[in-house]
KOLKEDREN-613110 format. One record per residue (C-alpha): residue in three letters; y, x, z. Coordinates in Angstrom, 1 decimal. Example, Ala and Ser with C-alpha at 12.3 -4.5 7.8 and 13.67 -1.06 7.14 Angstrom:
<recs>
> rest_py_px_pz
> ala_-4.5_12.3_7.8;
> ser_-1.1_13.7_7.1;
</recs>
This chain:
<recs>
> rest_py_px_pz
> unk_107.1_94.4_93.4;
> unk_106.8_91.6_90.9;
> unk_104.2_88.9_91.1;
> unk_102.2_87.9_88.1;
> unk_99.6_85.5_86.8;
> unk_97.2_85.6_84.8;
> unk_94.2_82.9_83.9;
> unk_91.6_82.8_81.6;
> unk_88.8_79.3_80.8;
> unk_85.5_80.6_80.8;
> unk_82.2_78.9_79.6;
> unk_80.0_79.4_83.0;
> unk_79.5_77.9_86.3;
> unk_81.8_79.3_89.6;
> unk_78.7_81.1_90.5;
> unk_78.2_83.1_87.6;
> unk_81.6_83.9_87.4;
> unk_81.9_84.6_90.6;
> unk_79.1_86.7_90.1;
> unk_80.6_88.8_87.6;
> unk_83.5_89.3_89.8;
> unk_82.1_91.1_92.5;
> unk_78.9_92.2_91.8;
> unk_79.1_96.1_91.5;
> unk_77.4_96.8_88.2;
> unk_79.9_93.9_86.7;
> unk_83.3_94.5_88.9;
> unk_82.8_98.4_87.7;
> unk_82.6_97.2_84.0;
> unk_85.4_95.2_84.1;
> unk_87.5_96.6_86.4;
> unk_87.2_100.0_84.1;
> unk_89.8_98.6_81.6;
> unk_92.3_98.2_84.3;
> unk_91.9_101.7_85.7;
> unk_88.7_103.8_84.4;
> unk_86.1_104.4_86.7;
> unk_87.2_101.8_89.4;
> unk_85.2_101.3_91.8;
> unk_85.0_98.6_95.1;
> unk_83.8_100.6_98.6;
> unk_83.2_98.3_101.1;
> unk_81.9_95.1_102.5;
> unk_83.8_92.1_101.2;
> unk_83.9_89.5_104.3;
> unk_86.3_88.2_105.5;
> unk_88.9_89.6_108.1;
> unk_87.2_93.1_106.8;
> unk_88.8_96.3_104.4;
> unk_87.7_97.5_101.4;
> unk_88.9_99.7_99.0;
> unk_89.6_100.2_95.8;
> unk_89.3_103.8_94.0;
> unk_88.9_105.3_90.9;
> unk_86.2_107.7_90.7;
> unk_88.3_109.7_87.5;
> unk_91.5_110.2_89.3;
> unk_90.5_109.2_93.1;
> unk_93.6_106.8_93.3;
> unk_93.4_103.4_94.7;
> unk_94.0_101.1_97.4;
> unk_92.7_100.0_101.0;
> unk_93.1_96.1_101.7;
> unk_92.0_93.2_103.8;
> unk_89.6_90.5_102.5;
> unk_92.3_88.3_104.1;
> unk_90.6_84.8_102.7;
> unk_87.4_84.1_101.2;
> unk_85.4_81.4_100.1;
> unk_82.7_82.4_98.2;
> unk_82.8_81.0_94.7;
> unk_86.5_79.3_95.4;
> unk_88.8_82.3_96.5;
> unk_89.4_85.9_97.5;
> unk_92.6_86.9_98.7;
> unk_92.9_90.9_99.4;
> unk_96.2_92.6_101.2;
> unk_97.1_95.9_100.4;
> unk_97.3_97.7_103.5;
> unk_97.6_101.4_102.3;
> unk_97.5_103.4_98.9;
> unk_94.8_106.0_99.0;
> unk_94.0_109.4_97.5;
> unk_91.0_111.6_97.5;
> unk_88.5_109.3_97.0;
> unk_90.1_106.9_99.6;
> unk_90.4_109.4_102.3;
> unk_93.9_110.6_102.2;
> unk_97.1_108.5_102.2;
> unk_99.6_108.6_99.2;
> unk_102.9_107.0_98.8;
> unk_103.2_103.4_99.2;
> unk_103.3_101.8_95.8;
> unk_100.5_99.0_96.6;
> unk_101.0_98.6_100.1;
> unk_102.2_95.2_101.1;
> unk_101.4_93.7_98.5;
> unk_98.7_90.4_97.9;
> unk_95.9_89.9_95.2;
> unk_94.3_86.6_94.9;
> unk_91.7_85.3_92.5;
> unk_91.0_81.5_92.3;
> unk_88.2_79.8_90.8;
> unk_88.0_76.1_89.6;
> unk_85.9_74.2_87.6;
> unk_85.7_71.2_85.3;
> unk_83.3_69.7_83.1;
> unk_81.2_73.0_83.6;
> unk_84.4_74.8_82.6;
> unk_85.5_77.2_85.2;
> unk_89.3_78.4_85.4;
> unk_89.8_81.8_86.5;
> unk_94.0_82.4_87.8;
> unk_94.7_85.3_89.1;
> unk_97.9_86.1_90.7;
> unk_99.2_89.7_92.3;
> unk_101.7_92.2_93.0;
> unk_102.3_94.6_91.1;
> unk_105.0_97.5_90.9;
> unk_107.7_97.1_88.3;
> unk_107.2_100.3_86.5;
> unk_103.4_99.6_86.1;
> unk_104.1_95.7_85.0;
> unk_103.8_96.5_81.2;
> unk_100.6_98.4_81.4;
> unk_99.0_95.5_83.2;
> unk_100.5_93.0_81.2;
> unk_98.2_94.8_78.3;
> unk_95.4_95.5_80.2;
> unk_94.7_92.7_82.6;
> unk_94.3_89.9_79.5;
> unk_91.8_92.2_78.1;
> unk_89.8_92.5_82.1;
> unk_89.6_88.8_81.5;
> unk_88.3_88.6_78.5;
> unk_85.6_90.4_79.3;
> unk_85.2_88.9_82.7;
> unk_84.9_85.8_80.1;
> unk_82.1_88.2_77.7;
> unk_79.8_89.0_81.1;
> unk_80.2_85.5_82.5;
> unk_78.8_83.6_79.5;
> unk_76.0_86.0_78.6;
</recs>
Protein backbone atom coordinates (compact mmCIF):
# COMPACT_ATOMS: atom_id res chain seq x y z
CA UNK A 1 0.00 0.00 0.00
CA UNK A 2 0.97 3.65 -0.58
CA UNK A 3 -0.15 6.50 1.56
CA UNK A 4 -1.52 9.68 -0.04
CA UNK A 5 -2.80 13.13 0.71
CA UNK A 6 -5.05 14.96 -0.45
CA UNK A 7 -6.52 18.65 0.84
CA UNK A 8 -8.77 20.95 -0.44
CA UNK A 9 -9.84 24.96 1.34
CA UNK A 10 -13.37 25.19 1.42
CA UNK A 11 -15.53 28.41 2.05
CA UNK A 12 -17.84 26.94 5.15
CA UNK A 13 -17.58 26.42 8.78
CA UNK A 14 -16.09 22.73 10.33
CA UNK A 15 -19.73 22.01 10.87
CA UNK A 16 -21.01 22.25 7.67
CA UNK A 17 -18.28 20.50 6.27
CA UNK A 18 -18.40 18.12 8.53
CA UNK A 19 -21.80 17.90 7.74
CA UNK A 20 -21.36 17.08 4.23
CA UNK A 21 -19.00 14.52 5.14
CA UNK A 22 -21.01 12.09 6.83
CA UNK A 23 -24.43 12.84 6.46
CA UNK A 24 -25.87 10.02 4.26
CA UNK A 25 -27.72 12.00 1.50
CA UNK A 26 -24.22 14.06 1.08
CA UNK A 27 -21.45 11.12 1.82
CA UNK A 28 -23.58 9.08 -0.95
CA UNK A 29 -23.25 12.03 -3.40
CA UNK A 30 -19.83 12.50 -3.06
CA UNK A 31 -18.56 9.37 -2.30
CA UNK A 32 -20.25 8.18 -5.86
CA UNK A 33 -17.32 9.73 -7.82
CA UNK A 34 -14.87 7.64 -6.00
CA UNK A 35 -16.83 4.35 -6.40
CA UNK A 36 -20.62 4.62 -7.84
CA UNK A 37 -23.23 3.88 -5.56
CA UNK A 38 -21.07 3.97 -2.24
CA UNK A 39 -22.68 3.78 0.42
CA UNK A 40 -21.65 4.01 4.62
CA UNK A 41 -23.67 1.03 6.84
CA UNK A 42 -23.21 1.58 10.16
CA UNK A 43 -22.99 3.73 13.28
CA UNK A 44 -19.97 5.99 13.18
CA UNK A 45 -18.78 6.18 17.05
CA UNK A 46 -16.02 5.68 18.12
CA UNK A 47 -14.33 2.21 18.93
CA UNK A 48 -17.38 0.96 16.55
CA UNK A 49 -17.32 -0.76 12.61
CA UNK A 50 -18.80 0.34 9.72
CA UNK A 51 -18.63 -0.38 6.38
CA UNK A 52 -18.26 0.73 3.23
CA UNK A 53 -20.06 -0.86 0.09
CA UNK A 54 -21.04 -0.17 -3.17
CA UNK A 55 -24.54 -0.80 -3.93
CA UNK A 56 -23.55 -1.35 -8.10
CA UNK A 57 -20.85 -3.91 -7.56
CA UNK A 58 -21.37 -4.89 -3.62
CA UNK A 59 -17.48 -4.32 -3.07
CA UNK A 60 -16.24 -2.41 -0.10
CA UNK A 61 -14.63 -2.45 3.15
CA UNK A 62 -15.37 -3.07 6.98
CA UNK A 63 -13.34 -0.64 9.43
CA UNK A 64 -13.08 0.73 12.87
CA UNK A 65 -14.04 4.33 13.65
CA UNK A 66 -10.67 4.12 15.45
CA UNK A 67 -10.66 8.21 16.43
CA UNK A 68 -13.22 10.65 16.26
CA UNK A 69 -13.83 14.00 17.16
CA UNK A 70 -16.76 15.33 15.76
CA UNK A 71 -16.07 18.26 13.47
CA UNK A 72 -11.91 17.79 14.01
CA UNK A 73 -11.12 14.10 12.97
CA UNK A 74 -12.20 10.63 11.88
CA UNK A 75 -9.80 8.05 11.62
CA UNK A 76 -11.23 4.55 10.11
CA UNK A 77 -8.97 1.10 10.02
CA UNK A 78 -9.69 -1.28 7.43
CA UNK A 79 -10.27 -4.43 9.10
CA UNK A 80 -11.54 -6.64 6.19
CA UNK A 81 -12.54 -6.20 2.40
CA UNK A 82 -16.12 -7.23 1.84
CA UNK A 83 -18.30 -8.66 -0.93
CA UNK A 84 -21.92 -9.31 -1.28
CA UNK A 85 -23.17 -6.40 0.00
CA UNK A 86 -20.74 -6.51 3.03
CA UNK A 87 -21.56 -9.98 3.99
CA UNK A 88 -18.96 -12.21 2.46
CA UNK A 89 -15.13 -11.73 2.77
CA UNK A 90 -12.95 -11.11 -0.44
CA UNK A 91 -9.21 -10.89 -0.80
CA UNK A 92 -7.36 -8.51 1.34
CA UNK A 93 -6.61 -5.47 -0.72
CA UNK A 94 -7.86 -2.78 1.97
CA UNK A 95 -7.31 -4.56 4.94
CA UNK A 96 -4.71 -3.00 7.22
CA UNK A 97 -4.78 -0.14 5.94
CA UNK A 98 -5.77 3.63 7.71
CA UNK A 99 -8.11 6.53 6.39
CA UNK A 100 -8.11 9.81 8.16
CA UNK A 101 -9.85 13.02 7.44
CA UNK A 102 -8.86 16.27 9.29
CA UNK A 103 -10.56 19.32 9.54
CA UNK A 104 -9.15 22.88 10.41
CA UNK A 105 -10.22 26.18 10.24
CA UNK A 106 -9.07 29.75 9.83
CA UNK A 107 -10.62 32.95 9.30
CA UNK A 108 -13.94 31.00 8.55
CA UNK A 109 -11.84 29.00 6.06
CA UNK A 110 -11.87 25.39 6.84
CA UNK A 111 -9.04 22.96 5.43
CA UNK A 112 -9.98 19.64 4.55
CA UNK A 113 -6.49 16.91 4.39
CA UNK A 114 -7.12 13.75 3.92
CA UNK A 115 -4.63 11.09 4.02
CA UNK A 116 -5.06 7.06 3.26
CA UNK A 117 -3.86 3.89 2.10
CA UNK A 118 -4.38 2.96 -0.90
CA UNK A 119 -3.18 -0.17 -3.17
CA UNK A 120 -0.59 0.65 -5.75
CA UNK A 121 -2.35 -0.62 -8.70
CA UNK A 122 -5.55 1.57 -7.80
CA UNK A 123 -3.19 4.83 -6.95
CA UNK A 124 -3.76 6.38 -10.44
CA UNK A 125 -7.54 6.00 -10.44
CA UNK A 126 -7.66 7.77 -7.19
CA UNK A 127 -5.20 10.23 -7.93
CA UNK A 128 -8.12 11.33 -10.70
CA UNK A 129 -10.90 10.71 -8.76
CA UNK A 130 -10.32 11.80 -5.21
CA UNK A 131 -9.49 15.76 -6.35
CA UNK A 132 -12.70 15.69 -8.02
CA UNK A 133 -14.67 13.98 -4.41
CA UNK A 134 -13.22 17.20 -3.03
CA UNK A 135 -14.34 19.46 -5.13
CA UNK A 136 -17.53 18.65 -4.74
CA UNK A 137 -17.26 18.04 -0.98
CA UNK A 138 -16.12 21.87 -1.56
CA UNK A 139 -19.68 22.46 -4.08
CA UNK A 140 -22.14 20.84 -1.14
CA UNK A 141 -20.20 22.57 1.69
CA UNK A 142 -20.67 26.14 0.45
CA UNK A 143 -24.20 25.86 -0.80
Amino acid sequence: MKEVQFSIEINASKEKVWTTLWEDKTFRDWSNIIDEGTYMKGEMIEGNEIQFISSVGGYGVTSLVEKLIPNEIALFRHSADTKESGEALRDEEWTGGSERYTLSDENGVTTLLVVFDVPQEQEETFNIRFPKALERIKTLAEN
